[in-house]
PAPADO-821481 format. One record per residue (C-alpha): x negated, y, z negated; residue number from 1; residue in one letter. Coordinates in Angstrom, 1 decimal. Example, Ala and Ser with C-alpha at 12.3 -4.5 7.8 and 13.67 -1.06 7.14 Angstrom:
2
<<-12.3, -4.5, -7.8>, 1, a>
<<-13.7, -1.1, -7.1>, 2, s>
//
This chain:
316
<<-56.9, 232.2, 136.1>, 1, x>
<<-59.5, 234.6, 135.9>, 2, x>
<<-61.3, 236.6, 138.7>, 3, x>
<<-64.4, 236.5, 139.8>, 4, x>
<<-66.6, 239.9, 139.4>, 5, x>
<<-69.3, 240.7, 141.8>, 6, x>
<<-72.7, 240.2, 140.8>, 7, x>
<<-73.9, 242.6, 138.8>, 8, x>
<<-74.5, 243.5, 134.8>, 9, x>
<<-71.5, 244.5, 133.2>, 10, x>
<<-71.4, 248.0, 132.3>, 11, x>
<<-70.9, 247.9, 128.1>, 12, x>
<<-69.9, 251.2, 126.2>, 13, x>
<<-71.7, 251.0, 123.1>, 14, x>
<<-69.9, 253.3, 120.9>, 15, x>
<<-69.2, 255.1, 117.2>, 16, x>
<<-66.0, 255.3, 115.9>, 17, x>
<<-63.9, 258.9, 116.5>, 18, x>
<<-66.7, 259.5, 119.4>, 19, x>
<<-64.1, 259.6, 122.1>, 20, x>
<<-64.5, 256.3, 123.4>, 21, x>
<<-60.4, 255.2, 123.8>, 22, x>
<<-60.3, 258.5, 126.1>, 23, x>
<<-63.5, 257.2, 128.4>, 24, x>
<<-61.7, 253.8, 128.2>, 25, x>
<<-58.5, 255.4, 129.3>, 26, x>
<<-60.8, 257.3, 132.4>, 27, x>
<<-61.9, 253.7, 133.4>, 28, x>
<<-58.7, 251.6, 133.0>, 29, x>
<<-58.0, 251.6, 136.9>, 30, x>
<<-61.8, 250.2, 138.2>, 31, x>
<<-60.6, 247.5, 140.5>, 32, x>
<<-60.9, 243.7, 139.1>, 33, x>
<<-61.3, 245.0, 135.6>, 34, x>
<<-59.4, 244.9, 132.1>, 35, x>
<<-62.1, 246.7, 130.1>, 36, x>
<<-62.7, 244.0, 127.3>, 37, x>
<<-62.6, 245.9, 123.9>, 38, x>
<<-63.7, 246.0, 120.4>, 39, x>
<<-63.7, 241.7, 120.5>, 40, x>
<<-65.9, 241.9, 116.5>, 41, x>
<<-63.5, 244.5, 115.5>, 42, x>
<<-61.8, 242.1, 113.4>, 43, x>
<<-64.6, 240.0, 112.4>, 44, x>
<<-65.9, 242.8, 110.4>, 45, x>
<<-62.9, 244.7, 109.0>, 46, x>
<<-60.2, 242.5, 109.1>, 47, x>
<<-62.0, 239.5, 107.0>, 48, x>
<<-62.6, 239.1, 103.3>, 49, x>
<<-66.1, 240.7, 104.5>, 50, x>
<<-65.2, 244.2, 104.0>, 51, x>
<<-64.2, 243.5, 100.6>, 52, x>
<<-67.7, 241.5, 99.5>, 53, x>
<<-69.5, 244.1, 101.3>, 54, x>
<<-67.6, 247.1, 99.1>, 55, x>
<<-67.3, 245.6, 95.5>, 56, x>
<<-69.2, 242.2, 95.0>, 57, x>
<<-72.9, 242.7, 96.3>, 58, x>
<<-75.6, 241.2, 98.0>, 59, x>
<<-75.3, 238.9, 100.9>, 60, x>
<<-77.1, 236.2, 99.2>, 61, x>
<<-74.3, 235.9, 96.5>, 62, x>
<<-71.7, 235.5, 98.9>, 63, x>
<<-69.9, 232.2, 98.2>, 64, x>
<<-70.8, 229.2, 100.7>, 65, x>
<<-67.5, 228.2, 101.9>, 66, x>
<<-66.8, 232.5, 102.5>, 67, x>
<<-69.8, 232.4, 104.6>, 68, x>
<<-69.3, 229.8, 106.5>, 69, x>
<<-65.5, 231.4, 107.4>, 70, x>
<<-67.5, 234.8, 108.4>, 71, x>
<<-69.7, 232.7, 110.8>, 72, x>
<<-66.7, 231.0, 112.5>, 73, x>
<<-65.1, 234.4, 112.9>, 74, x>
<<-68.3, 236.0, 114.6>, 75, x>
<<-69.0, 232.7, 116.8>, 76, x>
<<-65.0, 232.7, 117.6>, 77, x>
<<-65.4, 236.7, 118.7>, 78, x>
<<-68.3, 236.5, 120.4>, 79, x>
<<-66.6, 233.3, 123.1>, 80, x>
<<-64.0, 235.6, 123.0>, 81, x>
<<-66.0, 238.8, 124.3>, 82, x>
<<-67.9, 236.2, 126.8>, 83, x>
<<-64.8, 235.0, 128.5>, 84, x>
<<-63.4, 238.2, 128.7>, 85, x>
<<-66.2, 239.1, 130.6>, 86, x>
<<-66.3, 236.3, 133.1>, 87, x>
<<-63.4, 238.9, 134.6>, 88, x>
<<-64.1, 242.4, 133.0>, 89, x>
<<-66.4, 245.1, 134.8>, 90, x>
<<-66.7, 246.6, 131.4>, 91, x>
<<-66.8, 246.0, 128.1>, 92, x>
<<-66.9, 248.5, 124.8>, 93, x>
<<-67.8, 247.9, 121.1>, 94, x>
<<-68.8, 249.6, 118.2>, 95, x>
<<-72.7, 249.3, 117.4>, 96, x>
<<-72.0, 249.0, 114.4>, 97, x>
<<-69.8, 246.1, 114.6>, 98, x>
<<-72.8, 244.4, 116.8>, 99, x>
<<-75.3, 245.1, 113.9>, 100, x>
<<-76.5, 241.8, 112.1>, 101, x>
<<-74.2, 242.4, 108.9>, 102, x>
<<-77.9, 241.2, 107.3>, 103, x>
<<-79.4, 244.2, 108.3>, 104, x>
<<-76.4, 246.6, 106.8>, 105, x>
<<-76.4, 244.5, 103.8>, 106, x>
<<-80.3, 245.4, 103.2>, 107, x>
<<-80.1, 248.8, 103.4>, 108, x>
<<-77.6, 249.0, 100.5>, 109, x>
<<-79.3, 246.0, 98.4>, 110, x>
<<-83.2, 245.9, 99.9>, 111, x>
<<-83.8, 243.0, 97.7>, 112, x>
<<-81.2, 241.0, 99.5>, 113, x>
<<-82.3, 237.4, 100.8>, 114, x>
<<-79.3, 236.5, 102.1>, 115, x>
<<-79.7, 234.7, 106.3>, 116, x>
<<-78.9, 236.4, 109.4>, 117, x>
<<-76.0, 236.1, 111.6>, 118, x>
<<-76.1, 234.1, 114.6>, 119, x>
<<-73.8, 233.9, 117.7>, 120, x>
<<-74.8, 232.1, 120.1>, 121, x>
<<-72.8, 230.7, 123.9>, 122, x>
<<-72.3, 228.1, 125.2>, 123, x>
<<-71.9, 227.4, 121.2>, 124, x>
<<-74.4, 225.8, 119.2>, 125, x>
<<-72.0, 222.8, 118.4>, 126, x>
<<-71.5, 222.0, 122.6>, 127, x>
<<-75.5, 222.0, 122.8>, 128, x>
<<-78.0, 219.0, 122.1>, 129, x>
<<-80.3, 221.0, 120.8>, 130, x>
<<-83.1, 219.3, 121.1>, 131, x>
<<-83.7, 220.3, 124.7>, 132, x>
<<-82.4, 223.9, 124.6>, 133, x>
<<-85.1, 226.6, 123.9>, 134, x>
<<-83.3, 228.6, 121.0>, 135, x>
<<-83.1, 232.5, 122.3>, 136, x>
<<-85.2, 235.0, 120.7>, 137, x>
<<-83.5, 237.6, 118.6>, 138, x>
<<-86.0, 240.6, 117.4>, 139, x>
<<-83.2, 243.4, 118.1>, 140, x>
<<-80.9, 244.6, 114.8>, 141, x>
<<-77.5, 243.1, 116.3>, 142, x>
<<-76.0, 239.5, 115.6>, 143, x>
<<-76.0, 238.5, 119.2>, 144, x>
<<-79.4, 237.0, 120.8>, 145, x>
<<-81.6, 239.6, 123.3>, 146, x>
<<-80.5, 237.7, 126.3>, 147, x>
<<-76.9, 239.1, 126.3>, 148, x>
<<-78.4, 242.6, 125.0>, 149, x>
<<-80.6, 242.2, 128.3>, 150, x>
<<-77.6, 241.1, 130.8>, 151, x>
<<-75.8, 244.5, 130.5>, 152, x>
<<-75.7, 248.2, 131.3>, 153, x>
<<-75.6, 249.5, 127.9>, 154, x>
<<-74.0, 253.3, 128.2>, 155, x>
<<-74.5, 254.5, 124.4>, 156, x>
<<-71.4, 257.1, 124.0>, 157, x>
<<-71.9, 259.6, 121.1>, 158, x>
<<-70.4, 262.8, 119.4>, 159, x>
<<-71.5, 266.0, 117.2>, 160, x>
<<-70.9, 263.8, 113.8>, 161, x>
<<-68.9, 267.2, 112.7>, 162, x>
<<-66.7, 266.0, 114.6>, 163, x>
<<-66.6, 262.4, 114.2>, 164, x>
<<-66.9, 262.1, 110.5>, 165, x>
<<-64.2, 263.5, 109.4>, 166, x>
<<-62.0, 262.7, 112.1>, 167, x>
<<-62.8, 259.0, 111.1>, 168, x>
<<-61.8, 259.4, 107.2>, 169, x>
<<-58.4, 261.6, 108.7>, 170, x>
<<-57.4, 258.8, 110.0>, 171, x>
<<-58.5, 256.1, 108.1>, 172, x>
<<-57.1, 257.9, 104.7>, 173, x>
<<-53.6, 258.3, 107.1>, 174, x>
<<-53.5, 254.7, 108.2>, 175, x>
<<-54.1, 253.0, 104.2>, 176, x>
<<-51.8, 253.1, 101.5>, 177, x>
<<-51.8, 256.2, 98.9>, 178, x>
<<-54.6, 256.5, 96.8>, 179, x>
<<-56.6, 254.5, 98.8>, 180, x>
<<-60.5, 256.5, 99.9>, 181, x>
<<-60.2, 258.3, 102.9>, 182, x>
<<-63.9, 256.6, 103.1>, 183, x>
<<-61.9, 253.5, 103.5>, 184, x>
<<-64.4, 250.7, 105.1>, 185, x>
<<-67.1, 252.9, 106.0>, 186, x>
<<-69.9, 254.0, 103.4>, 187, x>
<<-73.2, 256.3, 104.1>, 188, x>
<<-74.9, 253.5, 105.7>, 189, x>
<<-72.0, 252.8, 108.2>, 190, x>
<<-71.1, 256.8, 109.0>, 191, x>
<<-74.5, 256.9, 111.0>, 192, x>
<<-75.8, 257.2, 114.2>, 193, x>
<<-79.2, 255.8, 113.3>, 194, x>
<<-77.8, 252.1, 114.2>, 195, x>
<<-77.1, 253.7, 117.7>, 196, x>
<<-80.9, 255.4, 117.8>, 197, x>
<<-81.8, 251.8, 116.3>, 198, x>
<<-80.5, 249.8, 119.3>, 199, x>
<<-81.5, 252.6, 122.1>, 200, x>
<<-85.1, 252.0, 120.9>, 201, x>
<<-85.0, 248.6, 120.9>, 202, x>
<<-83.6, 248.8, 125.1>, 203, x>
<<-86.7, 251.4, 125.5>, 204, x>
<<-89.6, 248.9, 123.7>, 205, x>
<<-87.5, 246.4, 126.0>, 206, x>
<<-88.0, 248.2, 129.4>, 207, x>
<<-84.8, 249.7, 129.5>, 208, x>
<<-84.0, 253.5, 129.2>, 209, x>
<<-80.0, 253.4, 128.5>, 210, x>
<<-77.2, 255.9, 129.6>, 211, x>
<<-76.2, 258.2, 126.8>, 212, x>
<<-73.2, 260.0, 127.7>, 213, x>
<<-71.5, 262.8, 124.7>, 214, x>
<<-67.9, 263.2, 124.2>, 215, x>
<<-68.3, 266.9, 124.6>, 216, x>
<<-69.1, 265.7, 128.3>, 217, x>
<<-66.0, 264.0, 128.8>, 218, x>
<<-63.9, 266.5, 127.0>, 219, x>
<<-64.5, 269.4, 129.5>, 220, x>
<<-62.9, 270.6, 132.6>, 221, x>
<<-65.9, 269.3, 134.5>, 222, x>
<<-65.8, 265.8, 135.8>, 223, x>
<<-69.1, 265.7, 136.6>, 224, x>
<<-70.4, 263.4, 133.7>, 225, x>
<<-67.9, 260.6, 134.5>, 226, x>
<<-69.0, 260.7, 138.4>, 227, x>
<<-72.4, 260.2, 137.2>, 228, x>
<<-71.9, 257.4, 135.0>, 229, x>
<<-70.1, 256.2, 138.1>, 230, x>
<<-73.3, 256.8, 140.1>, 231, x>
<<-75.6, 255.2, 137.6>, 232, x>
<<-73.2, 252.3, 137.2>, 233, x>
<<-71.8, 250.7, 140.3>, 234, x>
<<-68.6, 252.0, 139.0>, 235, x>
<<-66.0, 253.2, 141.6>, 236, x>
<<-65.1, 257.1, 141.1>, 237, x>
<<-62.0, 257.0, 143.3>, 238, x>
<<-60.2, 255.5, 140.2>, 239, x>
<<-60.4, 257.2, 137.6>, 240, x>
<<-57.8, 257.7, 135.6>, 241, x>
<<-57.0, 261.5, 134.7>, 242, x>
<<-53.3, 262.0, 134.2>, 243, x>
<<-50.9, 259.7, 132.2>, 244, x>
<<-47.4, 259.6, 130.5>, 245, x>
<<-47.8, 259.5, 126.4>, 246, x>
<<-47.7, 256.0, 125.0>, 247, x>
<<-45.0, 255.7, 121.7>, 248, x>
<<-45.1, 252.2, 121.2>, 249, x>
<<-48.4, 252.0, 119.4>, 250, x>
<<-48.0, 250.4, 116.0>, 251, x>
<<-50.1, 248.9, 113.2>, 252, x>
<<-53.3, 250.3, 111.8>, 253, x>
<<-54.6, 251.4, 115.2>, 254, x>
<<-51.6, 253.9, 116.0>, 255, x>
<<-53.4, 256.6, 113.7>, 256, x>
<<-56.5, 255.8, 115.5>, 257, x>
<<-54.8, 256.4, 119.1>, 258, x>
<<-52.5, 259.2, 118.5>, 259, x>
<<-54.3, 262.0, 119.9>, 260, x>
<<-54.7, 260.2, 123.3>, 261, x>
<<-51.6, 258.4, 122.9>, 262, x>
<<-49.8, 261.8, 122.7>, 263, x>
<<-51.3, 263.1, 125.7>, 264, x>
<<-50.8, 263.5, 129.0>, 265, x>
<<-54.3, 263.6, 130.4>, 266, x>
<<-58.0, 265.0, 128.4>, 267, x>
<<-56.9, 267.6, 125.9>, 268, x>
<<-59.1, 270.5, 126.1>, 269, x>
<<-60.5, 271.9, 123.1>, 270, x>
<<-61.8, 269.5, 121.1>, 271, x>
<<-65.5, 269.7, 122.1>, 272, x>
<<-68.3, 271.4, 119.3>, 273, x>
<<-68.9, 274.1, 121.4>, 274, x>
<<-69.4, 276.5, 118.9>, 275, x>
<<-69.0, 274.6, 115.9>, 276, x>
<<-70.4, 276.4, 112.2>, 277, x>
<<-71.2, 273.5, 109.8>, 278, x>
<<-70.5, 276.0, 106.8>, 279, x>
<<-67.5, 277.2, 107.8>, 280, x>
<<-66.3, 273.3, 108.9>, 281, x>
<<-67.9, 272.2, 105.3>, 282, x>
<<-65.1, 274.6, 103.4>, 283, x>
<<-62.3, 273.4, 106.0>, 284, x>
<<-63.5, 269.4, 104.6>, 285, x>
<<-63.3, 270.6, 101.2>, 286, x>
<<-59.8, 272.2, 101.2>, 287, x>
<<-58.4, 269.1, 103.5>, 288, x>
<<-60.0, 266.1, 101.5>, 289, x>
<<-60.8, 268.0, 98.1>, 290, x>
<<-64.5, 268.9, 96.8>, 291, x>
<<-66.0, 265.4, 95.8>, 292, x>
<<-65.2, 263.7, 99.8>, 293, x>
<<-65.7, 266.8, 101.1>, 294, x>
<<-69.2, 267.5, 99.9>, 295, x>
<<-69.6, 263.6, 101.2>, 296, x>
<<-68.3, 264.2, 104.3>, 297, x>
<<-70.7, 267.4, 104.8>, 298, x>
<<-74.0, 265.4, 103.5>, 299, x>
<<-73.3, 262.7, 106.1>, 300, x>
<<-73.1, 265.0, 108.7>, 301, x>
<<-76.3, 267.3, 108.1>, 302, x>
<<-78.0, 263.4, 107.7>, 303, x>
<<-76.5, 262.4, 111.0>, 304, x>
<<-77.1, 265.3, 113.2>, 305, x>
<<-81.2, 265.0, 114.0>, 306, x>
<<-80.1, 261.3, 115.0>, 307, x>
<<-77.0, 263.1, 117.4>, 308, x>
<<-79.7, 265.8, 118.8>, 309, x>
<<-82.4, 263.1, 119.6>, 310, x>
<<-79.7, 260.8, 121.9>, 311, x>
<<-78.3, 264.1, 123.6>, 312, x>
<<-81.6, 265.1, 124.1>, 313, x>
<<-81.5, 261.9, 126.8>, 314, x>
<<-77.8, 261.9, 127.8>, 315, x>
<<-77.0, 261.7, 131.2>, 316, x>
//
């Protein structure tokens, strides 16, 4: 049976993969009345037939009918999922990326593309006459409808993409078979923080000035960010989780992901960009992933970093 939360807008960590987020997730596990939904379109994006279309066959408009009707059920399905779930959860996290109207990724690889939007919707469209619901709007970039995007806290978390980037095609190239991209399912238009900026101007033209907290924040010796976000939340800072015994039962394509936190026994120090020289990290890519995904890996970060500087100009 689920629990009833108090009364007030879920606080929902809008995230980039490799920016930390399973550590702040880890910090949060212990809020009373609260199993920190995660990650619910996760599989809706990369563990569908989707990724493949979206890598090798093109457009959305030539995707096959009967393909794109499976995609649909799979969003819909996710997103009852990620509402249930929060019928009990204080918190939820996600990707942005994985919110973003696959219509709007699609265009900015194929601009000519006149393939329809995603929609989600709840209570689902099929349980509704219709007829005498107002349909919601929808002007921001993501597949669910503005009044969800308006019923929570978003908390955008980021990273110094030096960091990020290639720690995402580390351990995607680990978790895939040999000879597979260490790109794996991401691509330039993916690798980004501009969906991130995207959504955090569309809460601003909305009324809504978000919480952006950075990694490098969390990563230090001082707490302080955490109590803040605490502050600025309605979360409770008397449980927070800072210690922990290492986790080896992980398994699957995730354990790669995890192992860093799952090795630990509390925030490993050292990790942060404090001091971090692009040109000497840009030879360090190239000798780890070879020239050609190295040079990739560089260009995506130098694109990515006035996006990272403009949120952590506003971070908490």
């Amino acid at each position: 049976m689920l629990k009833t939360r108090p009364h007030r807008k879920h606080v929902f960590l809008l995230t980039v993969p490799r920016c930390g987020s399973h550590l702040l997730h880890r910090i949060l596990s212990t809020q009373p009345d609260c199993d920190l939904s995660s990650y619910h379109f996760f599989s809706a994006w990369l563990g569908t037939r989707f990724e493949n279309h979206y890598s090798k066959v093109g457009p959305l408009d030539t995707l096959p009918g009967e393909q794109r009707k499976e995609l649909d059920k799979r969003f819909q399905k996710k997103y009852e999922e990620l509402q249930s779930a929060l019928q009990a959860s204080e918190t939820a996290v996600e990707h942005v990326l994985f919110l973003i109207n696959p219509l709007n990724i699609f265009t900015t690889r194929y601009p000519e593309d006149t393939g329809s939007p995603f929609e989600v919707s709840y209570p689902p469209a099929s349980d509704v006459n219709t007829s005498n619901v107002e349909k919601p709007q929808r002007t921001s970039p993501c597949i669910v409808p503005d009044n969800f995007l308006l019923s929570i806290e978003p908390v955008f978390q980021i990273r110094h993409p030096a960091l990020m980037f290639p720690s995402a095609a580390r351990a995607t190239r680990d978790s895939m078979k040999p000879g597979k991209d260490p790109d794996g399912p991401f691509d330039d238009h993916l690798q980004s923080l501009m969906w991130s900026r995207l959504l955090y101007d569309w809460y601003v033209k909305n009324g809504i000035n978000p919480i952006v907290i950075d990694a490098d924040d969390v990563m230090c010796d001082d707490r302080s960010t955490v109590q803040r976000l605490c502050d600025a939340t309605g979360l409770d800072a008397n449980h927070l989780l800072y210690e922990w015994k290492p986790k080896t039962d992980e398994t699957g394509f995730q354990a790669r992901f995890l192992s860093t936190l799952n090795a630990s026994t509390g925030v490993v120090q050292g990790l942060t960009s404090e001091g971090i020289d692009i040109k000497a990290e840009e030879e360090k890519w190239k000798a780890e992933f070879g020239e050609e995904w190295g040079d990739i890996i560089a260009r995506r970060v130098r694109t990515a970093i006035p996006d990272y500087e403009w949120l952590c100009a506003r971070k908490l």
